[in-house]
mmCIF file as Biopython writes it, N, C-alpha, C and O atoms, coordinates in Angstrom:
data_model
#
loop_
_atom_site.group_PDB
_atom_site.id
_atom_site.type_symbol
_atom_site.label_atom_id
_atom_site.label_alt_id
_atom_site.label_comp_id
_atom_site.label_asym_id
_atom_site.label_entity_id
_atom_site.label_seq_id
_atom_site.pdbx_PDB_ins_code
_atom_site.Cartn_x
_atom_site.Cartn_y
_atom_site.Cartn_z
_atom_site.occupancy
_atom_site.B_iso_or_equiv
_atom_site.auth_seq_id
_atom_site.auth_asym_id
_atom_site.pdbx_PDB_model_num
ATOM 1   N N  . UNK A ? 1  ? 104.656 84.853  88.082  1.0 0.0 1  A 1 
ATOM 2   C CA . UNK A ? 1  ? 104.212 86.223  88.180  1.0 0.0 1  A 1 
ATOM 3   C C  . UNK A ? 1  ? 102.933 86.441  87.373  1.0 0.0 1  A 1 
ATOM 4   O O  . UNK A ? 1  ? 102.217 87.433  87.516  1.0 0.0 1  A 1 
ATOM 5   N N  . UNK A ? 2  ? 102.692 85.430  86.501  1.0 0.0 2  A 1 
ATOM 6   C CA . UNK A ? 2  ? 101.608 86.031  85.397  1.0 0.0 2  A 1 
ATOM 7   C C  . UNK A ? 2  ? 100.532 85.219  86.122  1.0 0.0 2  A 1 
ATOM 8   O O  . UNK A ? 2  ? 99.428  85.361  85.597  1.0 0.0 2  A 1 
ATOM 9   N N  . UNK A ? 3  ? 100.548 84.465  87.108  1.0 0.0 3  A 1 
ATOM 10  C CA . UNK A ? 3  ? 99.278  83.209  87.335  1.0 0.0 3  A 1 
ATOM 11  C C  . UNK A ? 3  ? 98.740  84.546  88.915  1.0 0.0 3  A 1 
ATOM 12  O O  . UNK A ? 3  ? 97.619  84.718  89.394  1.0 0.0 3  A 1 
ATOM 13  N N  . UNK A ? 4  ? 99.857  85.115  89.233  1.0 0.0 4  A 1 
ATOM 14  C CA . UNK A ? 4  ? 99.673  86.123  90.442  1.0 0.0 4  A 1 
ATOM 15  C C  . UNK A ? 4  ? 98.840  87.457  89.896  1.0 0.0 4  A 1 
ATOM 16  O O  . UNK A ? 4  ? 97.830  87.859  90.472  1.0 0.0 4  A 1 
ATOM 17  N N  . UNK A ? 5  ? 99.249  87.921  89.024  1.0 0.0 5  A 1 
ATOM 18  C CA . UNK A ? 5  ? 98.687  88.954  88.432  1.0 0.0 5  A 1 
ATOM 19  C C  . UNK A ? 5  ? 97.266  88.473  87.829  1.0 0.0 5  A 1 
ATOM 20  O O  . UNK A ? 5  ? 96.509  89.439  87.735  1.0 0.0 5  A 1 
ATOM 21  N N  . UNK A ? 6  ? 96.649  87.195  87.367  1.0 0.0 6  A 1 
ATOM 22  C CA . UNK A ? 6  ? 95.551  87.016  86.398  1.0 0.0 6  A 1 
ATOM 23  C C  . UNK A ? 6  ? 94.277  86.565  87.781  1.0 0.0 6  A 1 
ATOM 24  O O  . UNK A ? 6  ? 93.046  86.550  87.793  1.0 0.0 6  A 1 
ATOM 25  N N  . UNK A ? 7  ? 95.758  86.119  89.231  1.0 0.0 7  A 1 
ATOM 26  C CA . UNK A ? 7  ? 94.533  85.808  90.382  1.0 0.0 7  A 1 
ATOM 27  C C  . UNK A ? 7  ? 94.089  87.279  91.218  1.0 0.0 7  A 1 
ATOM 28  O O  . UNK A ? 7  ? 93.039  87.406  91.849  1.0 0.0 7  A 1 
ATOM 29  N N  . UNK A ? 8  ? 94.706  87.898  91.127  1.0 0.0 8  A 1 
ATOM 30  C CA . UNK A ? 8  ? 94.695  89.797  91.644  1.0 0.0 8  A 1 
ATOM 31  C C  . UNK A ? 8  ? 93.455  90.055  90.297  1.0 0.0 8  A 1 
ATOM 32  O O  . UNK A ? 8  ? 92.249  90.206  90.497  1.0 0.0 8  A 1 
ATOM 33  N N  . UNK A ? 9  ? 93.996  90.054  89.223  1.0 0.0 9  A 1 
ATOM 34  C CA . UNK A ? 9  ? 93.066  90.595  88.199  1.0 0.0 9  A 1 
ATOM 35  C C  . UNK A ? 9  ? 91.322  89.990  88.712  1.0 0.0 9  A 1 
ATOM 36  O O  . UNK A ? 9  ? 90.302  90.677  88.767  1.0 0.0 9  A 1 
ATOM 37  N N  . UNK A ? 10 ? 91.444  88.810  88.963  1.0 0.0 10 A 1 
ATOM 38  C CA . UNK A ? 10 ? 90.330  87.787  88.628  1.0 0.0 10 A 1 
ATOM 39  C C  . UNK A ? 10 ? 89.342  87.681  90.126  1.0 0.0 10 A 1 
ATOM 40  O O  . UNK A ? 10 ? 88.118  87.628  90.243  1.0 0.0 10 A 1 
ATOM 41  N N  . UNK A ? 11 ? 90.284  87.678  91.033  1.0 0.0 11 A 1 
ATOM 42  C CA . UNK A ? 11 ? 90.114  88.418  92.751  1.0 0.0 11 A 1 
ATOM 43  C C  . UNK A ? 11 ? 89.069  90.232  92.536  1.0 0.0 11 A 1 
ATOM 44  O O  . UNK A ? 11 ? 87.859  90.380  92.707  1.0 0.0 11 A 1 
ATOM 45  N N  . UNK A ? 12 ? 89.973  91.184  92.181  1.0 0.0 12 A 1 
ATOM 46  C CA . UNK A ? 12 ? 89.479  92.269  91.965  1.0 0.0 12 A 1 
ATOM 47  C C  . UNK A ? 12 ? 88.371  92.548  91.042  1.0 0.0 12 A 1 
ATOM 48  O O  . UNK A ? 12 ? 87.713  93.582  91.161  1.0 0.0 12 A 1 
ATOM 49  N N  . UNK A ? 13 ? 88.210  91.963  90.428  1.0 0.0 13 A 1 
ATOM 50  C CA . UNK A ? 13 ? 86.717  91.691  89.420  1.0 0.0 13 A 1 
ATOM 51  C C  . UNK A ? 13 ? 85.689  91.124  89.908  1.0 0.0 13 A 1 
ATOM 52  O O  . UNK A ? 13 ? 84.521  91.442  89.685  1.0 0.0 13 A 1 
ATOM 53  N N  . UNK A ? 14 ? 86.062  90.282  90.576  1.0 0.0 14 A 1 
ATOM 54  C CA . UNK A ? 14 ? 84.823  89.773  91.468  1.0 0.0 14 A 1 
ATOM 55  C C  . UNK A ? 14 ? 84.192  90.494  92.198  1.0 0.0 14 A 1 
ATOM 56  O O  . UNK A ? 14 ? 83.094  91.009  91.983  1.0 0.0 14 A 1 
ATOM 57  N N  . UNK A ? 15 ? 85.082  90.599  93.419  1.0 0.0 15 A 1 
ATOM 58  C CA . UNK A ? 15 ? 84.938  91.598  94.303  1.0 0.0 15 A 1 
ATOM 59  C C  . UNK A ? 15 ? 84.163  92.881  93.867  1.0 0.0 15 A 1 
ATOM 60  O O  . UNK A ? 15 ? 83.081  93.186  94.370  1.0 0.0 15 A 1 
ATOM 61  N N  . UNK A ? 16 ? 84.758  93.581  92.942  1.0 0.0 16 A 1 
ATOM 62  C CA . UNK A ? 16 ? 84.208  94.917  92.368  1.0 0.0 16 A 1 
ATOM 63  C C  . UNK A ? 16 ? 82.677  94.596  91.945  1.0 0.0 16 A 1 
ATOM 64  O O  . UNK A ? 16 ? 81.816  95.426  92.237  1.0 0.0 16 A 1 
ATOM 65  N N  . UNK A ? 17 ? 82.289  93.301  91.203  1.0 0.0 17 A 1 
ATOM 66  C CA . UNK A ? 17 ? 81.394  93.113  90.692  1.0 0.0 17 A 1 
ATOM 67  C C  . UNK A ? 17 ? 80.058  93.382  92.008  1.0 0.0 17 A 1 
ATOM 68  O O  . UNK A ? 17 ? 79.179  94.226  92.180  1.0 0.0 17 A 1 
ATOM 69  N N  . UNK A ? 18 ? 80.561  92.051  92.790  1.0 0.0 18 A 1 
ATOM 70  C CA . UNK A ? 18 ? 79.927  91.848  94.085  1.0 0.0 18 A 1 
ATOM 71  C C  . UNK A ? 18 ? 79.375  93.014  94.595  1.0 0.0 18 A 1 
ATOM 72  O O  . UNK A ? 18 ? 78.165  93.242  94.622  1.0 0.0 18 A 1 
ATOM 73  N N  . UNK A ? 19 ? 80.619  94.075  95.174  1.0 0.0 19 A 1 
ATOM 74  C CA . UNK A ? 19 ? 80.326  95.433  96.095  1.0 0.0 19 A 1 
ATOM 75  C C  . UNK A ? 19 ? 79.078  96.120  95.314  1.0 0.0 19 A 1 
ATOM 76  O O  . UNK A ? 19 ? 77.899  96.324  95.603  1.0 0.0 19 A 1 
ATOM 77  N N  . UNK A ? 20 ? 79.852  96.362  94.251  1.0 0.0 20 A 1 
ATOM 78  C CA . UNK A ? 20 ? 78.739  97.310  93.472  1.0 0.0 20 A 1 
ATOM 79  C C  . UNK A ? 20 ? 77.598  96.892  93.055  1.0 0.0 20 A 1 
ATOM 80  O O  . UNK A ? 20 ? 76.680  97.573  92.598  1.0 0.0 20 A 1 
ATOM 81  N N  . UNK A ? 21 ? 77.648  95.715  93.217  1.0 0.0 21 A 1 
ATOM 82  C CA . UNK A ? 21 ? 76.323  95.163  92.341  1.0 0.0 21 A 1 
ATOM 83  C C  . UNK A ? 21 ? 75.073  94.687  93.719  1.0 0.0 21 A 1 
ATOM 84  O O  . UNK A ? 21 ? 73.934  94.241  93.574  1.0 0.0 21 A 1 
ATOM 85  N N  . UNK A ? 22 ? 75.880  95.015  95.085  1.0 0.0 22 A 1 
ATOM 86  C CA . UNK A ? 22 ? 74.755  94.904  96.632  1.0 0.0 22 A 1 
ATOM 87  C C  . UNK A ? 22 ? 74.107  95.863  96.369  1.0 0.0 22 A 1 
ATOM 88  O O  . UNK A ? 22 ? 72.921  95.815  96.694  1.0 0.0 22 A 1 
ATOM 89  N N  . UNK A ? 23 ? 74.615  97.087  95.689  1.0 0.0 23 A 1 
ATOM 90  C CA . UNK A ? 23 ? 74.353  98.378  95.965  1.0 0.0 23 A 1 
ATOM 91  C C  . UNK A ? 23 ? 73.091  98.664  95.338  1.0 0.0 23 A 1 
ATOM 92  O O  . UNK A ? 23 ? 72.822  98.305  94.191  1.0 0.0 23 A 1 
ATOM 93  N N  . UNK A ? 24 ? 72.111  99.478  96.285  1.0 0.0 24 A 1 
ATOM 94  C CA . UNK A ? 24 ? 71.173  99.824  94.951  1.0 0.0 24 A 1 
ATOM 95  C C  . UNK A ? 24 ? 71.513  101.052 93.639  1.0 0.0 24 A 1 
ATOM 96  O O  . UNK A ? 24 ? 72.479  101.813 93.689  1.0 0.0 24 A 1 
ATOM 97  N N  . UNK A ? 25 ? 70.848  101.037 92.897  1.0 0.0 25 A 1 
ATOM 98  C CA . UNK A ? 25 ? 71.242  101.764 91.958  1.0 0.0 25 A 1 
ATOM 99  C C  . UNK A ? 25 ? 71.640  103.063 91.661  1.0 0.0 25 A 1 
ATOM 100 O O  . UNK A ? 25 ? 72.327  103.347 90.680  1.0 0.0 25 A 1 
ATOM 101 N N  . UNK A ? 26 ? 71.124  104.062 92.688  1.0 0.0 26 A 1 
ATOM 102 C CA . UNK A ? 26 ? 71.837  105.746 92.926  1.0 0.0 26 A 1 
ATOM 103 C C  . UNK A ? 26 ? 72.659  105.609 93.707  1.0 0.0 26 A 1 
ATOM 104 O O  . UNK A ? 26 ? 73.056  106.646 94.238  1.0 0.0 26 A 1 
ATOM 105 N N  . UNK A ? 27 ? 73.295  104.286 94.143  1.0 0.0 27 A 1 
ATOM 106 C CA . UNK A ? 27 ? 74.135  104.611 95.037  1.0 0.0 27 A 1 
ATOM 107 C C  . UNK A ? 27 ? 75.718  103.709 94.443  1.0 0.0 27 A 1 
ATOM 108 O O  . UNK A ? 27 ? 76.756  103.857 95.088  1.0 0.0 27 A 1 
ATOM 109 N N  . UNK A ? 28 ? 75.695  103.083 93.559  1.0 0.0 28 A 1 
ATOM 110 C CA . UNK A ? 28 ? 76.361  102.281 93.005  1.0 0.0 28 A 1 
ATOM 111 C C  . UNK A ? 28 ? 77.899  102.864 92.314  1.0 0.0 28 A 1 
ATOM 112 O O  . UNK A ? 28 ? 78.883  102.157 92.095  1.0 0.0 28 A 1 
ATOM 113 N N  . UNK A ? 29 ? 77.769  104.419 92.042  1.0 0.0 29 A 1 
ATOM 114 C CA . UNK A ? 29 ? 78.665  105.071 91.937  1.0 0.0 29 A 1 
ATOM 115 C C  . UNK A ? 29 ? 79.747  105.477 92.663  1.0 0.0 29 A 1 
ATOM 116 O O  . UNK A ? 29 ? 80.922  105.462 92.295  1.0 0.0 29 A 1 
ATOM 117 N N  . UNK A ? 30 ? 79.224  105.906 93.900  1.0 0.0 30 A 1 
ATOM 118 C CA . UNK A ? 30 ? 79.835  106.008 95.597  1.0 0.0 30 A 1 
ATOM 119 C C  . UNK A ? 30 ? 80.037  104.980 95.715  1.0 0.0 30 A 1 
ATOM 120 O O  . UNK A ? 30 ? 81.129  104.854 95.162  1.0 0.0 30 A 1 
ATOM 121 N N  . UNK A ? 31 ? 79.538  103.363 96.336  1.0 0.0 31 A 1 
ATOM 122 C CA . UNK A ? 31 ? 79.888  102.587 96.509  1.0 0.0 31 A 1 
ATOM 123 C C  . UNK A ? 31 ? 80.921  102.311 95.147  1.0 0.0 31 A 1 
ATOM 124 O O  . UNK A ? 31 ? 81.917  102.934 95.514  1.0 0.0 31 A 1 
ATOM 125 N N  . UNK A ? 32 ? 81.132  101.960 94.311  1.0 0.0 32 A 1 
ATOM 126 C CA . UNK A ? 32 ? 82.613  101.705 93.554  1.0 0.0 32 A 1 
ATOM 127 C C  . UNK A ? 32 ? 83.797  102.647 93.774  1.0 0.0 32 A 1 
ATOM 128 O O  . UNK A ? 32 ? 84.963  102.250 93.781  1.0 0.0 32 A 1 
ATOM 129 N N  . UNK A ? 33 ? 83.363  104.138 93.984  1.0 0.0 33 A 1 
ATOM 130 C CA . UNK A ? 33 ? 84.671  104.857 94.577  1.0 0.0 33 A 1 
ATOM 131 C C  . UNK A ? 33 ? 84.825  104.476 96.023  1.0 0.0 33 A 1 
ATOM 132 O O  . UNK A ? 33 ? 85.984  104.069 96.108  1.0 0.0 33 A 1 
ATOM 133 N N  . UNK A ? 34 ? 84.456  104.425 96.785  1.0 0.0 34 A 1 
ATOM 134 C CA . UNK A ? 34 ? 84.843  104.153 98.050  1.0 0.0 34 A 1 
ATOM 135 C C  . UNK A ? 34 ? 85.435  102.296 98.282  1.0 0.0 34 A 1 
ATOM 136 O O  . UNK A ? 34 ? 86.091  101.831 99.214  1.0 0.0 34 A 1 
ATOM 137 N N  . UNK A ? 35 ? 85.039  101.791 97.387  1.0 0.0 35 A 1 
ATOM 138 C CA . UNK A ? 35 ? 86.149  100.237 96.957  1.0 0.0 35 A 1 
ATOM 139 C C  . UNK A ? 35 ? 87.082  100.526 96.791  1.0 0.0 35 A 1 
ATOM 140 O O  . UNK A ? 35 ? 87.973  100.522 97.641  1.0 0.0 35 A 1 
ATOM 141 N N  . UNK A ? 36 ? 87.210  100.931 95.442  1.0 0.0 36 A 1 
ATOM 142 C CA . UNK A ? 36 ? 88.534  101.591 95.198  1.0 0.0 36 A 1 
ATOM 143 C C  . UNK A ? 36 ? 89.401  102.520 95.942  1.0 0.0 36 A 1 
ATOM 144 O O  . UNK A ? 36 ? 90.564  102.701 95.580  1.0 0.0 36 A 1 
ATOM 145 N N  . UNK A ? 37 ? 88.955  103.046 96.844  1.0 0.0 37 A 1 
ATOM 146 C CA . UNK A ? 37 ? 89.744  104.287 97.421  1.0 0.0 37 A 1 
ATOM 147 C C  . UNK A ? 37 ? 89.938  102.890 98.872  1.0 0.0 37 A 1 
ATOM 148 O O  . UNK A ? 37 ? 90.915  102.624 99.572  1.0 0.0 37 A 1 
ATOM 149 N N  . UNK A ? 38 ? 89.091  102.521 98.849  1.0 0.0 38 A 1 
ATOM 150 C CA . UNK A ? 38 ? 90.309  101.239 100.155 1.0 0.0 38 A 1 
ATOM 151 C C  . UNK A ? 38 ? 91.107  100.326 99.451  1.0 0.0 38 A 1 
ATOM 152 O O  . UNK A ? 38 ? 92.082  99.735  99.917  1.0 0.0 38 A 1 
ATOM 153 N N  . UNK A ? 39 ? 90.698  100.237 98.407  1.0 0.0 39 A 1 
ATOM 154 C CA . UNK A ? 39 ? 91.833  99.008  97.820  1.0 0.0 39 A 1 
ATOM 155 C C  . UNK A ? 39 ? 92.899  100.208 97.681  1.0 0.0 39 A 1 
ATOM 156 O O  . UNK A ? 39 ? 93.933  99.969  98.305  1.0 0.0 39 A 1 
ATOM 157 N N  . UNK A ? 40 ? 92.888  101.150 97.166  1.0 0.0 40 A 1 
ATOM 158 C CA . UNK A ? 40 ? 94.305  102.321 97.541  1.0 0.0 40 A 1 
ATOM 159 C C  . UNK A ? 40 ? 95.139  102.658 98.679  1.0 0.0 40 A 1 
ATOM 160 O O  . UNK A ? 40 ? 96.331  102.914 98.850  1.0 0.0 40 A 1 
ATOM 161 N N  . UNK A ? 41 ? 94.050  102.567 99.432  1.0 0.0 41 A 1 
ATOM 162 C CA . UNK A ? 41 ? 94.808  102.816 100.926 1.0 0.0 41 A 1 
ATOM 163 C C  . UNK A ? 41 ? 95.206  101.500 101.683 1.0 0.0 41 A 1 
ATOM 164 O O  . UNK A ? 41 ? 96.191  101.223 102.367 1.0 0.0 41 A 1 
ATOM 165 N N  . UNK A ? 42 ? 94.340  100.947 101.400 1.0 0.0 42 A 1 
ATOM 166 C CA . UNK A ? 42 ? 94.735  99.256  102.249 1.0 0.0 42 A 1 
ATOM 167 C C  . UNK A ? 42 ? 96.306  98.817  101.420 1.0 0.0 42 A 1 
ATOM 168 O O  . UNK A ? 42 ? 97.236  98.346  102.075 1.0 0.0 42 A 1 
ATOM 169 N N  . UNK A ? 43 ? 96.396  99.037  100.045 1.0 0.0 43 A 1 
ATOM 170 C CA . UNK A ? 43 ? 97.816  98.879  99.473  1.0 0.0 43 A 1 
ATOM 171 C C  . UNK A ? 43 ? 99.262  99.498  100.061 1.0 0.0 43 A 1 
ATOM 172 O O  . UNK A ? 43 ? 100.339 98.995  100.382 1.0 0.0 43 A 1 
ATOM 173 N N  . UNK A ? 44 ? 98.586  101.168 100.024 1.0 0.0 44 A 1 
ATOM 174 C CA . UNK A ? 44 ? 99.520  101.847 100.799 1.0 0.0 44 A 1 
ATOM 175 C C  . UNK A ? 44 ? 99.722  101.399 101.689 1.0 0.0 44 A 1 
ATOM 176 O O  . UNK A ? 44 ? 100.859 100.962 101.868 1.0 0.0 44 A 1 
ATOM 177 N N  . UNK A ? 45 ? 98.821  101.283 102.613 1.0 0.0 45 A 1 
ATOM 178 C CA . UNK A ? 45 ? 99.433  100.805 104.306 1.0 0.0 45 A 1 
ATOM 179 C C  . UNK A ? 45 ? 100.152 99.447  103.939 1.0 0.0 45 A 1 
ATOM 180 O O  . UNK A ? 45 ? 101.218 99.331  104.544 1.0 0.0 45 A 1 
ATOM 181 N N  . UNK A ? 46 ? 99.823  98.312  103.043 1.0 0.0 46 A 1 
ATOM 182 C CA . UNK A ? 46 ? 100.726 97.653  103.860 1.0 0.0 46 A 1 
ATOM 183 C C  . UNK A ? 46 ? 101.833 97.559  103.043 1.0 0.0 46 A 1 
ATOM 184 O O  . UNK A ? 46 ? 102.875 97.041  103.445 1.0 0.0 46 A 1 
ATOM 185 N N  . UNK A ? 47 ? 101.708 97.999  101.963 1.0 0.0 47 A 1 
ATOM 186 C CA . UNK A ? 47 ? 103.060 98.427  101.025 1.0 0.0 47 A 1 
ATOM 187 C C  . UNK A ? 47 ? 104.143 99.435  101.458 1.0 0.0 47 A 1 
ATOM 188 O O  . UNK A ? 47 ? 105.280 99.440  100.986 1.0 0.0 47 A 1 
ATOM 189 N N  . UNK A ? 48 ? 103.647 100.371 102.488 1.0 0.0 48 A 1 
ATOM 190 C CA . UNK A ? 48 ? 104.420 101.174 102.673 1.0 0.0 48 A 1 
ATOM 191 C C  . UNK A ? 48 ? 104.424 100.932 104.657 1.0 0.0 48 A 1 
ATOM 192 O O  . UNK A ? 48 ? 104.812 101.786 105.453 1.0 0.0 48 A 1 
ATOM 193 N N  . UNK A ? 49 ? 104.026 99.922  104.919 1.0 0.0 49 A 1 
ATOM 194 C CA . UNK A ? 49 ? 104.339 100.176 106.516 1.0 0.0 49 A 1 
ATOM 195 C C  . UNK A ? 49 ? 104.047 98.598  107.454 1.0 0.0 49 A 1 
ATOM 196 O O  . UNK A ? 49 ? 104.515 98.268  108.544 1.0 0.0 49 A 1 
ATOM 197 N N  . UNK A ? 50 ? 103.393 98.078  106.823 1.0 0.0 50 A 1 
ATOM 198 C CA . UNK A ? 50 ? 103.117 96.595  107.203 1.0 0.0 50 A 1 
ATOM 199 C C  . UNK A ? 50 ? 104.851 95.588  106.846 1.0 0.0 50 A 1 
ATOM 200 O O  . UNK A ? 50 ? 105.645 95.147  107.678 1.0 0.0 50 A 1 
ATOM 201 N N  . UNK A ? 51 ? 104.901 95.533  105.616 1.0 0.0 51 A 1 
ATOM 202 C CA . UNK A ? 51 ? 106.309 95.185  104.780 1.0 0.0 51 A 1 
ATOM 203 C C  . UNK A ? 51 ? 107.375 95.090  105.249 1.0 0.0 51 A 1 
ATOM 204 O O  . UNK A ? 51 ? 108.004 94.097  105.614 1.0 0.0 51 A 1 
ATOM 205 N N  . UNK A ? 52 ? 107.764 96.798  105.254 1.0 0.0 52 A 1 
ATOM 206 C CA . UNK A ? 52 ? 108.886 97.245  105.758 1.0 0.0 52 A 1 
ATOM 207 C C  . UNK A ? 52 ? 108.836 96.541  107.224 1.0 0.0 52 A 1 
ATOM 208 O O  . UNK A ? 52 ? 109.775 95.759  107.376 1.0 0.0 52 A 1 
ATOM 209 N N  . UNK A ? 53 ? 108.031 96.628  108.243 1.0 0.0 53 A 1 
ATOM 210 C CA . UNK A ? 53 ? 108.306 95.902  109.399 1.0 0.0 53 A 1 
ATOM 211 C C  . UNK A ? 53 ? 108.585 94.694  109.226 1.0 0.0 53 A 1 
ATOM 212 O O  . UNK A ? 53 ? 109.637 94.439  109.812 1.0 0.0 53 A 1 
ATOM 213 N N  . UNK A ? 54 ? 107.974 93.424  108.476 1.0 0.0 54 A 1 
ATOM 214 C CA . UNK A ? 54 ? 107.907 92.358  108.955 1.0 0.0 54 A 1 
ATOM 215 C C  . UNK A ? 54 ? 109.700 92.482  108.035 1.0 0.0 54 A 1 
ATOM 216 O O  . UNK A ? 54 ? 110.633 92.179  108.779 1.0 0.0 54 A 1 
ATOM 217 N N  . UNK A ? 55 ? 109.965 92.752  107.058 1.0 0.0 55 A 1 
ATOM 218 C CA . UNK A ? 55 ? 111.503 92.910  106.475 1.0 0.0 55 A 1 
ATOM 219 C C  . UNK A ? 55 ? 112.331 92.965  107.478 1.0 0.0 55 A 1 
ATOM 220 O O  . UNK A ? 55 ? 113.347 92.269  107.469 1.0 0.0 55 A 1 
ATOM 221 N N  . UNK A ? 56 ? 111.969 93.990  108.742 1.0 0.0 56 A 1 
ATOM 222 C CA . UNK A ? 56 ? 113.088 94.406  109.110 1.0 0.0 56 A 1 
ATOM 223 C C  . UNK A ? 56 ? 112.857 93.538  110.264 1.0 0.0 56 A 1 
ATOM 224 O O  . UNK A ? 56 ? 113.611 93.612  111.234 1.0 0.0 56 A 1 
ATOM 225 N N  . UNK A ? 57 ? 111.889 92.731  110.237 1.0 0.0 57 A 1 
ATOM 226 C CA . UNK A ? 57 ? 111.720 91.423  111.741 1.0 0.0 57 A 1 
ATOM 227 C C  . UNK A ? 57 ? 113.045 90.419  111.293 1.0 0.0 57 A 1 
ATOM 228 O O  . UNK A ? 57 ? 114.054 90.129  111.936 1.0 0.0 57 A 1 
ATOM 229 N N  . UNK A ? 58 ? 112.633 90.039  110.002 1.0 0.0 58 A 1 
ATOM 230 C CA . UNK A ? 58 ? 112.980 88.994  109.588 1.0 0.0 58 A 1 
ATOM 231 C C  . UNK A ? 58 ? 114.484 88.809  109.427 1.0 0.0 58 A 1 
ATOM 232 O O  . UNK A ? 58 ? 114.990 87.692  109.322 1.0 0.0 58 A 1 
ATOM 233 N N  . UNK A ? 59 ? 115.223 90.014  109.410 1.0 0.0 59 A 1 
ATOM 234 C CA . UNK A ? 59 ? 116.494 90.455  108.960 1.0 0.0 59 A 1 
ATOM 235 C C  . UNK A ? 59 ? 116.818 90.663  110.153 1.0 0.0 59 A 1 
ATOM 236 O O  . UNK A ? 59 ? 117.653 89.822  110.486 1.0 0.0 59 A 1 
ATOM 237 N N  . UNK A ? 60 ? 116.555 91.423  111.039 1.0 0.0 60 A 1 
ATOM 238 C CA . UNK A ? 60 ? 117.027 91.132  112.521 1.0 0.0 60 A 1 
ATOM 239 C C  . UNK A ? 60 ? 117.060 89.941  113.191 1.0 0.0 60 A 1 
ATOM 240 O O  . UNK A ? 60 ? 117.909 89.675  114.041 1.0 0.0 60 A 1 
ATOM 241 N N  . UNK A ? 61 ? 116.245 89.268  112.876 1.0 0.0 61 A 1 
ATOM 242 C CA . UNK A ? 61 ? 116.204 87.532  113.524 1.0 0.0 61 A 1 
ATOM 243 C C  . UNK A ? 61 ? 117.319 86.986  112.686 1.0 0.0 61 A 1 
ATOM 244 O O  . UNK A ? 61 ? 118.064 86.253  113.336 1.0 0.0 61 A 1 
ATOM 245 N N  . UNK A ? 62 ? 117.576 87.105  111.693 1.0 0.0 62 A 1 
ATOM 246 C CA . UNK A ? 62 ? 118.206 85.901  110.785 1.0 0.0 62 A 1 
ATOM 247 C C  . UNK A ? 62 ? 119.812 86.753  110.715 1.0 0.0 62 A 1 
ATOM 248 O O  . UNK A ? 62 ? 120.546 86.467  109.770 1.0 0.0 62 A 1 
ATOM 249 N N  . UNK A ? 63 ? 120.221 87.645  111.608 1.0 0.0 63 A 1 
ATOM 250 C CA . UNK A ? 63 ? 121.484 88.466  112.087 1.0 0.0 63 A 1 
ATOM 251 C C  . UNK A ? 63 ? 122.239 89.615  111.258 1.0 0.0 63 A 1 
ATOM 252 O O  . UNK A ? 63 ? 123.452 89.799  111.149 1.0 0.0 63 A 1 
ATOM 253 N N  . UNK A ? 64 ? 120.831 90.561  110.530 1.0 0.0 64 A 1 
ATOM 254 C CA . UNK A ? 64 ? 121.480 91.549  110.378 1.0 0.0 64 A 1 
ATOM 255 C C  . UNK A ? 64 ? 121.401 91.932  109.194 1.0 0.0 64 A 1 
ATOM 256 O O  . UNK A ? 64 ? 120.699 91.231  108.464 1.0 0.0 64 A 1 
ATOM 257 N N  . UNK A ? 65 ? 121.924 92.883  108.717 1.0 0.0 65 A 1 
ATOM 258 C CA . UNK A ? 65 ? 122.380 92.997  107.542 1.0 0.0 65 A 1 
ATOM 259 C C  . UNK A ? 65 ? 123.755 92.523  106.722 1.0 0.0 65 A 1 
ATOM 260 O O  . UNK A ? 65 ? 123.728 92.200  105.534 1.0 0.0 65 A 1 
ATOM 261 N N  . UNK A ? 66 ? 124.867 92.530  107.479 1.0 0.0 66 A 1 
ATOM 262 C CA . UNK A ? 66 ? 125.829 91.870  106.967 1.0 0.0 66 A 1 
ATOM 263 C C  . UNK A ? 66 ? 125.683 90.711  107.113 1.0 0.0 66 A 1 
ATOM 264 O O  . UNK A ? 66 ? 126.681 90.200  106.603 1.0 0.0 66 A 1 
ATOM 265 N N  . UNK A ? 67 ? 125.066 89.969  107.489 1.0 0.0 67 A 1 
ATOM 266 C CA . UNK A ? 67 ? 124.901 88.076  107.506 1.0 0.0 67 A 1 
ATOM 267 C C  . UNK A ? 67 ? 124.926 87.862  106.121 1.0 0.0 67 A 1 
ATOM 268 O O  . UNK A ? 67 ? 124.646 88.780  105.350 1.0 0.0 67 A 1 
ATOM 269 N N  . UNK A ? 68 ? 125.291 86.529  105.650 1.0 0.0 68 A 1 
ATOM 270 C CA . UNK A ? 68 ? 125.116 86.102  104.362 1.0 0.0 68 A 1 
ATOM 271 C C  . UNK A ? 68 ? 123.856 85.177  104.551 1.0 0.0 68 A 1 
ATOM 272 O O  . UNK A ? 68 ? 123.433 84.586  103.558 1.0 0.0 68 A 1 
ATOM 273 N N  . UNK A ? 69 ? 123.099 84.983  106.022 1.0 0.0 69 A 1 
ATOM 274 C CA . UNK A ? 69 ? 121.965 84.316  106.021 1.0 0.0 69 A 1 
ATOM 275 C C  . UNK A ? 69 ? 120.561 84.960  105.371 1.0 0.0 69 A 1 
ATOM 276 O O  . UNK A ? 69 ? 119.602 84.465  104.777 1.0 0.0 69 A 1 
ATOM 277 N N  . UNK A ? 70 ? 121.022 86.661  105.891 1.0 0.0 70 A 1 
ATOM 278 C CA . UNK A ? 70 ? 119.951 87.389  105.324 1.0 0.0 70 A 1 
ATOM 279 C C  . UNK A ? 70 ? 119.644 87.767  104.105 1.0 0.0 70 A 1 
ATOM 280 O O  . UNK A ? 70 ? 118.615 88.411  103.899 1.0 0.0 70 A 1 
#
C-alpha cells in the first residue's frame, strides 16, 4: 500500500508539474485548477460508477453472491 501511494504521489507530481508548466504564465493558474478538477471527477466516475460495474460483472460470473467462489 505504501509503494502504491508514493507511485500516485510521484505519478501526480509529475503530471501536475508537466500540465502547468506547458502553460504560459497568466494562464498557469486555470490550467492547474482545471487538472485538478479532472483528476476529481475522473476519480468520481470511476470510483463511483466504473467499479461498482465491473464488481458486479465479476460476482455475477463467478455465481452470485452466496457462492463461496465470490
Amino acid at each position: 500500500m505504501v509503494l502504491y501511494i508514493l507511485g500516485v504521489d510521484t505519478v501526480y507530481l509529475v503530471a501536475n508539474v508537466v500540465v502547468v508548466g506547458s502553460a504560459p504564465l497568466k494562464d498557469q493558474g486555470s490550467v492547474a485548477g482545471v487538472f485538478n478538477m479532472s483528476l476529481q471527477v475522473g476519480g468520481a466516475v470511476v470510483g463511483g460508477a466504473v467499479f461498482p460495474v465491473i464488481d458486479n460483472s465479476v460476482e455475477s460470473m463467478r455465481g452470485g453472491q452466496g457462492s463461496a467462489s465470490a
